[in-house]
LOLOMAR-648416 format. One record per residue (C-alpha): residue number from 1; x, y, z. Coordinates in steps of 0.1 Angstrom, whole numbers. Each point is the difference from the previous one (the first is absolute). Example, Ala and Ser with C-alpha at 12.3 -4.5 7.8 and 13.67 -1.06 7.14 Angstrom:
BEGIN
NODE pos  east north    up
NODE   1   123   -45    78
NODE   2    14    34    -7
REM end
This chain:
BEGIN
NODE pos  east north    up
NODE   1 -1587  1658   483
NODE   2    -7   -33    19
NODE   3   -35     0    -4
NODE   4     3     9   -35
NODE   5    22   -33    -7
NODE   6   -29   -25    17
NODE   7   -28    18   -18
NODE   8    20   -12   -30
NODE   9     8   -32    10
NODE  10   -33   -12     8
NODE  11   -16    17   -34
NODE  12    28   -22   -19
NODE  13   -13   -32    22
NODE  14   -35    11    -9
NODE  15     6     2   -38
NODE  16    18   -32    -2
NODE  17   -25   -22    21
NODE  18   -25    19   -23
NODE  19    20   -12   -30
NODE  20     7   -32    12
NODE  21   -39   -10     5
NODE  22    -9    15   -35
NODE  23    29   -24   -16
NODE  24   -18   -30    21
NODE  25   -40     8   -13
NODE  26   -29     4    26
NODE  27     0    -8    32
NODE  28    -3   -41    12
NODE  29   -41    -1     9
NODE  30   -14    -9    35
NODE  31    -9   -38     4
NODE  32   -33    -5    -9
NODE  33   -18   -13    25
NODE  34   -24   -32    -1
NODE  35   -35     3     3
NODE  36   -13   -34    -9
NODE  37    19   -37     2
NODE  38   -25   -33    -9
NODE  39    -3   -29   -18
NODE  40   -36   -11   -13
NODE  41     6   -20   -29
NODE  42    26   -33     1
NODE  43    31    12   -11
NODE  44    -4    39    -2
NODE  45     5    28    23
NODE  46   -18    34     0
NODE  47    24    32    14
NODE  48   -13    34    -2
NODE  49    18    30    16
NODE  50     4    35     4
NODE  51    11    24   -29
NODE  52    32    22     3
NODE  53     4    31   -15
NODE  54    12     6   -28
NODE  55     7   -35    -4
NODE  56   -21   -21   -34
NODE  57    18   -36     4
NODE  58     1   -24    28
NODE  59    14   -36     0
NODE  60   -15   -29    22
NODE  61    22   -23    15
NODE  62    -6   -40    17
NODE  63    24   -27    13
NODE  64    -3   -26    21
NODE  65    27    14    19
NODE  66     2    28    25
NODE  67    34    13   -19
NODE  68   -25     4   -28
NODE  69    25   -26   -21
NODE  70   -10    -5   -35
NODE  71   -33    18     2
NODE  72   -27    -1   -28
NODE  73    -4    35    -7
NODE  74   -29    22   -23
NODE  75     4    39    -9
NODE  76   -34    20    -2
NODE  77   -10    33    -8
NODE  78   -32    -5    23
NODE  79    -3     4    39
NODE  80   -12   -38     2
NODE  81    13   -35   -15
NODE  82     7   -34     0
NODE  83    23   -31     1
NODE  84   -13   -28   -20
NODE  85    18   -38    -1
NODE  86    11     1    39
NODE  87    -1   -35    18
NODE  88   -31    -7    14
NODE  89    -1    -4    36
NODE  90    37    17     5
NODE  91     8    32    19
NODE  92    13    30   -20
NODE  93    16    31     8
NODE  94   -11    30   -16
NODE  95    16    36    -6
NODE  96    -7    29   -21
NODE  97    22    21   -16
NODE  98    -8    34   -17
NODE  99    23     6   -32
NODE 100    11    37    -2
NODE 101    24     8   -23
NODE 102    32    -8    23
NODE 103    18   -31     0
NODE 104   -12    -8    33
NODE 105   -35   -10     3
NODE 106   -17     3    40
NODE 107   -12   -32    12
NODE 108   -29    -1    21
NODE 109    -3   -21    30
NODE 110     0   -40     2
NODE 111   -33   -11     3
NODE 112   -11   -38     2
NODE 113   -28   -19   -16
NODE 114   -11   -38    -5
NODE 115    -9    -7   -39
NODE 116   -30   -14    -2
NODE 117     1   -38    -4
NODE 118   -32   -20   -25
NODE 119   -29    -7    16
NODE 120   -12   -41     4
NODE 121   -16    -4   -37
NODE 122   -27   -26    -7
NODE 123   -17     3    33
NODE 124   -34   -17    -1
NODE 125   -25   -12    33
NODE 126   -23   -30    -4
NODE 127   -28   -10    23
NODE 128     9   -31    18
NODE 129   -38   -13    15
NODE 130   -18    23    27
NODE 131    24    15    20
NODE 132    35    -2   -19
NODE 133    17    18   -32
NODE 134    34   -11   -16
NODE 135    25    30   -10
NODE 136    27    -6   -27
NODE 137    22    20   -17
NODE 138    34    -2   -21
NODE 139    33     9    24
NODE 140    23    28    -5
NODE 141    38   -10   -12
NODE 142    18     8    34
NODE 143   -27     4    23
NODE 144     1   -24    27
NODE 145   -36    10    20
NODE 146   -36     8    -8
NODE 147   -28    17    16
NODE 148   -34    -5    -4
NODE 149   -30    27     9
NODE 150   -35    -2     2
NODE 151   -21    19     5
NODE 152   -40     8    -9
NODE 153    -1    27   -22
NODE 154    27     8   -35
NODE 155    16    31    20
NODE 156    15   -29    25
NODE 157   -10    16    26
NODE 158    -2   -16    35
NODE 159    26   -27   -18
NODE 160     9   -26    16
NODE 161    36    -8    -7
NODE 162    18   -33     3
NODE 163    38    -7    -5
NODE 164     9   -32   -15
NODE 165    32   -16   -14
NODE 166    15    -8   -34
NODE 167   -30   -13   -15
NODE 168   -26     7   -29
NODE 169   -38    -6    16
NODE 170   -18     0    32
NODE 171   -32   -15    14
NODE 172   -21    27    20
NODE 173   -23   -20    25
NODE 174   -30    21    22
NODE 175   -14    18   -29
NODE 176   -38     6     0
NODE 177   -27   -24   -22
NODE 178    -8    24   -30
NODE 179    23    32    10
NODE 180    22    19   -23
NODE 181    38     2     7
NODE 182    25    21   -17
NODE 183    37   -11    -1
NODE 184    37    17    -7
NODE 185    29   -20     2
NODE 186    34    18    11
NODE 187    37    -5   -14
NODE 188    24     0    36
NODE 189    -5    27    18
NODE 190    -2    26   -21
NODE 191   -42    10     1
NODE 192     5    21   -35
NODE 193     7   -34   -22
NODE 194   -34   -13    10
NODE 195   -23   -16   -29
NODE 196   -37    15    -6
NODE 197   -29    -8    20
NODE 198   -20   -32    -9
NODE 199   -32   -15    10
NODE 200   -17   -30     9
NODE 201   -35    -4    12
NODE 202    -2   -33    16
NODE 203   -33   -17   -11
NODE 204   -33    -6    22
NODE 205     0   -38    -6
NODE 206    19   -30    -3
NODE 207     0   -23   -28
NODE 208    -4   -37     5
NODE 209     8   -32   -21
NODE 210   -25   -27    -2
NODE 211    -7   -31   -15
NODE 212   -23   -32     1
NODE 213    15   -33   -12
NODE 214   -13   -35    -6
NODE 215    26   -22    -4
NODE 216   -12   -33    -6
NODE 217     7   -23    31
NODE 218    27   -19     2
NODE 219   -24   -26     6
NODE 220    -8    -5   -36
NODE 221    34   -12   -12
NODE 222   -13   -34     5
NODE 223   -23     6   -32
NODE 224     8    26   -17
NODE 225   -15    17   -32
NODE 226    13     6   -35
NODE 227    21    28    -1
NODE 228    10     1    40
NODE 229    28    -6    18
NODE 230    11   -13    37
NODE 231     3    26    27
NODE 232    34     0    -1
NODE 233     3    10   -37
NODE 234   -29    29     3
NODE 235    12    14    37
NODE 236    33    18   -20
NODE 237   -29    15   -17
NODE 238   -19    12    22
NODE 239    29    12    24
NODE 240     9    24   -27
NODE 241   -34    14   -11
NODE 242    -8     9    35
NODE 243    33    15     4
NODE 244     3    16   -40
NODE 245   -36    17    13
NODE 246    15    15    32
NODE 247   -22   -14    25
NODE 248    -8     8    32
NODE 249   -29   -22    10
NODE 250   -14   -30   -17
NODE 251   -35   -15     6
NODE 252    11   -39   -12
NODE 253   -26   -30    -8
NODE 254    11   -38    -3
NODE 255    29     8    21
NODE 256    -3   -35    11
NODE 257     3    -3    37
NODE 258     6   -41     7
NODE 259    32   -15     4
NODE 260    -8   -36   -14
NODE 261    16    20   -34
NODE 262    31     9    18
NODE 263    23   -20   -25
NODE 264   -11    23   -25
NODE 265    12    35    17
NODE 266    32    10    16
NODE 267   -10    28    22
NODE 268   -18   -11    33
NODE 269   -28   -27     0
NODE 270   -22    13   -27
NODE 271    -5    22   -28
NODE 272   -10    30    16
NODE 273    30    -1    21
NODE 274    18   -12   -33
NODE 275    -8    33   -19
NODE 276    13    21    34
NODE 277    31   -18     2
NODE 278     6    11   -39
NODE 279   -11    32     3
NODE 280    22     7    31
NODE 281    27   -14   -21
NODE 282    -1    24   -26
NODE 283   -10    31    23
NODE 284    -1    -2    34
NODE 285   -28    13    18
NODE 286   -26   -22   -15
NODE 287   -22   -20    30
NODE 288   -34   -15    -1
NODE 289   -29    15    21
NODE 290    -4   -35    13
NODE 291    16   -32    -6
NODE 292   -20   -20    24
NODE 293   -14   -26   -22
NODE 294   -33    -5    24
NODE 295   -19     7    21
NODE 296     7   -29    25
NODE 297    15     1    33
NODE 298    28   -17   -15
NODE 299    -1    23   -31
NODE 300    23   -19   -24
NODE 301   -25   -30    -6
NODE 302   -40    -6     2
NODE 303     2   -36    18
NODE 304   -15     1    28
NODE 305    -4    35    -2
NODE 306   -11    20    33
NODE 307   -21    32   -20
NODE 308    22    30    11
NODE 309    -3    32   -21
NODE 310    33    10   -11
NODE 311    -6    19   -27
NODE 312    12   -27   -29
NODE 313   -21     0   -31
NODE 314    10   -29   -18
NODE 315    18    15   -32
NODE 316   -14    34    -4
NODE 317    33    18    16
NODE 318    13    38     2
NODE 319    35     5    -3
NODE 320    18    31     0
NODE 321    32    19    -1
NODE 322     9     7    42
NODE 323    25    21    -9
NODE 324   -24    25   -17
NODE 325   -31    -7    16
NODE 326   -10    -7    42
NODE 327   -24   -27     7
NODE 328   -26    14    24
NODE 329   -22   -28     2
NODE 330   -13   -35   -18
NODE 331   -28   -22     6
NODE 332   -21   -21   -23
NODE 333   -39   -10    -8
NODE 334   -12   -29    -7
NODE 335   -33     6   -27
NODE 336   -30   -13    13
NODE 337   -11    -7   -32
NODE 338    21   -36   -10
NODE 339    -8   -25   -30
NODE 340    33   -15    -9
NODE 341    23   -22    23
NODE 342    25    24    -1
NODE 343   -13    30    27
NODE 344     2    39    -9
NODE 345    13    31    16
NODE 346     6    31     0
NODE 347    35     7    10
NODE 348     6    37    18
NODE 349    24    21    14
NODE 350     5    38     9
NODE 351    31    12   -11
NODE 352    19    36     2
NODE 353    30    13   -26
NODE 354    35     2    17
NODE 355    -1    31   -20
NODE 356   -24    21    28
NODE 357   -32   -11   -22
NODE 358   -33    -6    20
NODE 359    -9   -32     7
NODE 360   -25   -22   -23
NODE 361   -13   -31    -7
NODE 362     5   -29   -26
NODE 363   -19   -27    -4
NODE 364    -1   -33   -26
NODE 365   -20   -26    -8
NODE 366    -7   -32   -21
NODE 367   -42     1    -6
NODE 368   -14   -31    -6
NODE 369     3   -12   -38
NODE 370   -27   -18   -25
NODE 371   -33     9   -19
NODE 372   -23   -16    17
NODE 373   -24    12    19
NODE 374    11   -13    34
NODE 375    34    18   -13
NODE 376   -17    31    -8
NODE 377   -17    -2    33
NODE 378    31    -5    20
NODE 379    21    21   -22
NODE 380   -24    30     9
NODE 381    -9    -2    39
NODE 382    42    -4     3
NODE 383     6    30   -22
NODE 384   -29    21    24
NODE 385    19   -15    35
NODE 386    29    12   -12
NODE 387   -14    36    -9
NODE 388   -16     2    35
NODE 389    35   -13    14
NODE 390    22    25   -15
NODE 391   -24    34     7
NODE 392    -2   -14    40
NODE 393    39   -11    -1
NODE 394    12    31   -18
NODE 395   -18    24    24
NODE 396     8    32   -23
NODE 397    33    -7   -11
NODE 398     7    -1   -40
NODE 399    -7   -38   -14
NODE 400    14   -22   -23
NODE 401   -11   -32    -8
NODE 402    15   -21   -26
NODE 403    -8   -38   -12
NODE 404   -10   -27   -20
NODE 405   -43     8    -1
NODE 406    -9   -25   -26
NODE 407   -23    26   -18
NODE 408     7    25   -33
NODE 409   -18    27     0
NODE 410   -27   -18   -22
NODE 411    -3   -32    23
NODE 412   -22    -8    30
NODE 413     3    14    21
NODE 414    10    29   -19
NODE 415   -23    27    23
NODE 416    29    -1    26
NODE 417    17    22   -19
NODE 418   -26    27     4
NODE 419    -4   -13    38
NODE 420    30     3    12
NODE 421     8    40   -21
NODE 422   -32     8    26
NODE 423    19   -18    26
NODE 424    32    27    -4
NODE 425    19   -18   -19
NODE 426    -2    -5   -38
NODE 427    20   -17   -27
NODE 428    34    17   -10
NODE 429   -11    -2   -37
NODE 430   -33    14     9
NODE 431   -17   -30   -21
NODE 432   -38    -5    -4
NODE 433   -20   -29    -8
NODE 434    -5     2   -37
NODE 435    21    34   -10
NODE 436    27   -10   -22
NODE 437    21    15   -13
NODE 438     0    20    34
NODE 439   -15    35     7
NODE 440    19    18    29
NODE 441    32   -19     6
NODE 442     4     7    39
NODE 443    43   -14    -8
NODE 444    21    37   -15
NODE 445    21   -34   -14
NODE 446   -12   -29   -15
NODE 447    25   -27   -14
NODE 448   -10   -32   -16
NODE 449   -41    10    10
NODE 450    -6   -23   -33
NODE 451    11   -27    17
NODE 452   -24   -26    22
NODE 453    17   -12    35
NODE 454    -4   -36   -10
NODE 455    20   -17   -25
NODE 456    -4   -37    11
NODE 457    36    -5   -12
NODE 458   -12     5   -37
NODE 459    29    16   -16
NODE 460   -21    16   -23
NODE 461   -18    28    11
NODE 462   -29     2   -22
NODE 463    -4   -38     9
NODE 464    -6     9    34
NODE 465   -32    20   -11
NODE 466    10    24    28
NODE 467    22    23   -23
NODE 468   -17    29   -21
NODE 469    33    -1   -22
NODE 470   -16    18   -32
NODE 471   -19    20    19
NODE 472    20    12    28
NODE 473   -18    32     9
NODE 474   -23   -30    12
NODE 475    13   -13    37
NODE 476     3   -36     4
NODE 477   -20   -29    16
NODE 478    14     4    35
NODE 479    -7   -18    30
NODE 480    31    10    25
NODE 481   -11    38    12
NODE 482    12    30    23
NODE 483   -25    20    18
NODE 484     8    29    17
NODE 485   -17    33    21
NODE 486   -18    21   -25
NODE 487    20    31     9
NODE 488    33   -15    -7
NODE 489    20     8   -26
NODE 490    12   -27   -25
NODE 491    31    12   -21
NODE 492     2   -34   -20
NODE 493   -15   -37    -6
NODE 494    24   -30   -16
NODE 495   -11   -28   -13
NODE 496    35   -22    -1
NODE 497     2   -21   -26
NODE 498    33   -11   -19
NODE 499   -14     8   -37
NODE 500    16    -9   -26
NODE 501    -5     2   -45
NODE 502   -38   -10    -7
NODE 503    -7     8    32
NODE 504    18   -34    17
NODE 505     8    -6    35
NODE 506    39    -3     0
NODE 507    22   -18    23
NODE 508   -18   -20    29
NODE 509   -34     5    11
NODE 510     2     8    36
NODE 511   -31    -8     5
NODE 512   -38    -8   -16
NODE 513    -6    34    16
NODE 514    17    36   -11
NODE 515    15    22    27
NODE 516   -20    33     2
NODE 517    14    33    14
NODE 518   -13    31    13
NODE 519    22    35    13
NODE 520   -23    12    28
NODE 521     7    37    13
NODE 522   -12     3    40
NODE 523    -7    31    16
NODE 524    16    13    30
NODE 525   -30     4    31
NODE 526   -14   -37    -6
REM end
């Protein structure tokens, strides 16, 4: 009878447990379980998991708390997902929960993840001379440090990776003349928010900035000619030209070295030192090769004078930029060939770009001037000294020599222009006795060609008879020139001349002479 009564209790507590779950629906599902937890993309997270049976809806959950407070959620009908508008940079936590039919959905496990934060945008590398590159890029709201990697080849790898602070560029010193480099730049700490590879190949040479400038001594204000102006008046001139042209050595002639015309400069003695001193005034850096006025024992004045070479050269001077540029070593020669009371030289030094450039020499000159035929003469045996000179002086390394030569292309004596191309180094306008307009322009660049180097303060250019102004596929009447080594490169030639409607000088003349300019690319080994 007893065991009669339990049989019946326990089928009465099986039919209403029975009952009771069919009154509630299925079952509550398993947690599903998380197979997958990233963030590739700023912003988004990617979740896939594991199905459950029976089981066609899931719901993905994130906060920014552990509690999972105030979660963005998603429902999908798929085994994968994601959460799109998160904070960048922020860790979430993530469930999954499978919908059955019940009212109470299975939560899968917390799981963590760090939202990808944006990637440094704008990131661009620029070669910075020889050995150097320049990385800059646009910063990240809320990102306080950067790193940079190099490394030699787009898949980064073998990077080199360096931290830096709260800042938007970097300078990368060391690098390798002509190698390629391949740069990322990374958001904090975080190695996924890291911009896309870019390259720089750093070049093979170096460019240089020359130029060759007469400037009309200082000597002449005494007597002047129509149209010119006292030192003082022309030296703002010629300041800015040099510095407008970017610079970095000038050959100079009628840089006029005596101090009897000190009243008439405010820098030093002299003019030379008159031109530094304004220079250094509006960029400093600017020093003269050698401002030794002669070559005396006493140096600063020819009485009495005790012959000592100290490398003066009366007013054909070099100055240059020392903050871009290292002086190697100067000297002068005095032409054996003379005819005028004032003596001739050719002023020299080797010099070496700060940059990691090799090292080269420059040379100017002031050839002796007039048509006669003691002038010619003179003119000619000066121009040969000076092409022996440089060759034995330069021993192999790349030359330029700028100056005032007294001699077009069409004058006597005019074959030195073909002499000294066979010598190694030619014309930067590749000009040829006779061929105008010119047949293979040796400049990629050519500005104000048309224009001759002597203007004899006319304001007029066609009144100078040096300008080809209606022909100016034509190149002008120079006599101021830059020679350089055959195998150099010359990217561009200037001709700097302030012209104005109907081809006018404008403002003041700096000088009866134009400036002329040449960018000269070096080559690393020389």
């Amino acid at each position: 009878m007893a065991v009669t009564i339990l049989l019946a209790l326990v089928a009465v507590v099986a039919y209403t447990v029975s009952s009771s779950d069919d009154r509630r629906g299925a079952r509550a599902p398993a947690a599903p379980a998380i197979r997958a937890l990233s963030s590739d993309q700023p912003g988004v997270v990617e979740v896939r998991w594991r199905p459950v049976d029976g089981v066609a809806r899931y719901r993905v959950n994130a906060s920014l708390e552990p509690s999972m407070n105030d979660p963005v959620t998603r429902s999908f009908t798929t085994l994968s997902g994601s959460l799109v508008g998160l904070d960048p940079g922020s860790p979430y936590y993530v469930t999954v929960e499978a919908l059955g039919s019940g009212d109470r959905p299975v939560r899968a496990a917390t799981r963590r993840v760090v939202v990808l934060g944006p990637a440094p945008s704008g990131v661009s590398v620029e070669a910075k001379g020889l050995t150097a590159a320049e990385v800059r890029w646009n910063k990240v709201d809320g990102v306080q440090e950067y790193v940079v990697q190099r490394a030699p080849r787009q898949e980064m790898t073998r990077a080199n990776a360096q931290p830096v602070g709260d800042v938007d560029h970097l300078r990368i010193d060391g690098l390798e003349p002509g190698s390629t480099t391949w740069v990322t730049v990374q958001a904090g700490n975080d190695a996924r928010a890291t911009s896309a590879p870019v390259k720089v190949t750093l070049p093979r040479t170096t460019p240089i900035s020359v130029g060759s400038f007469n400037l009309f001594g200082v000597d002449n204000d005494g007597n002047l000619p129509s149209g010119a102006r006292p030192w003082r008046v022309r030296r703002g001139v010629v300041v800015d030209e040099i510095m407008k042209s970017n610079l970095d050595v000038v050959g100079l002639q009628e840089a006029n070295q005596s101090k009897i015309y000190g009243a008439r400069v405010d820098f030093g003695p002299n003019q030379m030192t008159d031109l530094e001193g304004s220079l250094q005034r509006e960029a400093g850096g600017w020093q003269l090769v050698n401002d030794i006025p002669y070559n005396c024992a006493r140096g600063d004045s020819t009485h009495g004078c005790a012959a000592r070479d100290r490398g003066a050269s009366n007013g054909t001077r070099i100055v240059y930029r020392s903050d871009r540029v290292d002086l190697v070593a100067s000297g002068s020669v005095r032409y054996r060939a003379q005819s005028a009371q004032t003596a001739r030289y050719l002023a020299w030094a080797i010099m070496r770009p700060k940059d990691g450039g090799p090292e080269f020499f420059f040379g100017t000159t002031h050839l002796q001037p007039g048509k006669s035929g003691t002038d010619t003469s003179a003119r000619r045996r000066q121009w040969q000294q000076l092409t022996a000179e440089v060759r034995a002086r330069a021993a192999g390394r790349p030359v330029i020599v700028t100056g005032d030569f007294n001699t077009s292309r069409n004058q006597n004596p005019g074959e030195m222009f073909a002499a000294m191309q066979a010598a190694g180094f030619g014309d930067v306008l590749g000009t040829r006795a006779r061929v105008n307009p010119p047949t293979g322009v040796r400049a990629k660049t050519v500005v104000n060609g048309y224009i001759g180097s002597y203007n004899g303060f006319k304001r007029s250019l066609p009144g100078s008879k040096s300008c080809y102004c209606s022909n100016q596929r034509k190149f002008g009447n120079s006599i101021d020139h830059i020679f350089v080594s055959n195998d150099l490169t010359v990217p561009r030639f200037q001709l700097v001349a302030p012209v104005g409607p109907g081809y006018q000088l404008v403002g003041t003349i700096p000088s009866d002479h134009n400036l002329v300019t040449a960018v000269i690319e070096l080559p690393v080994g020389k």
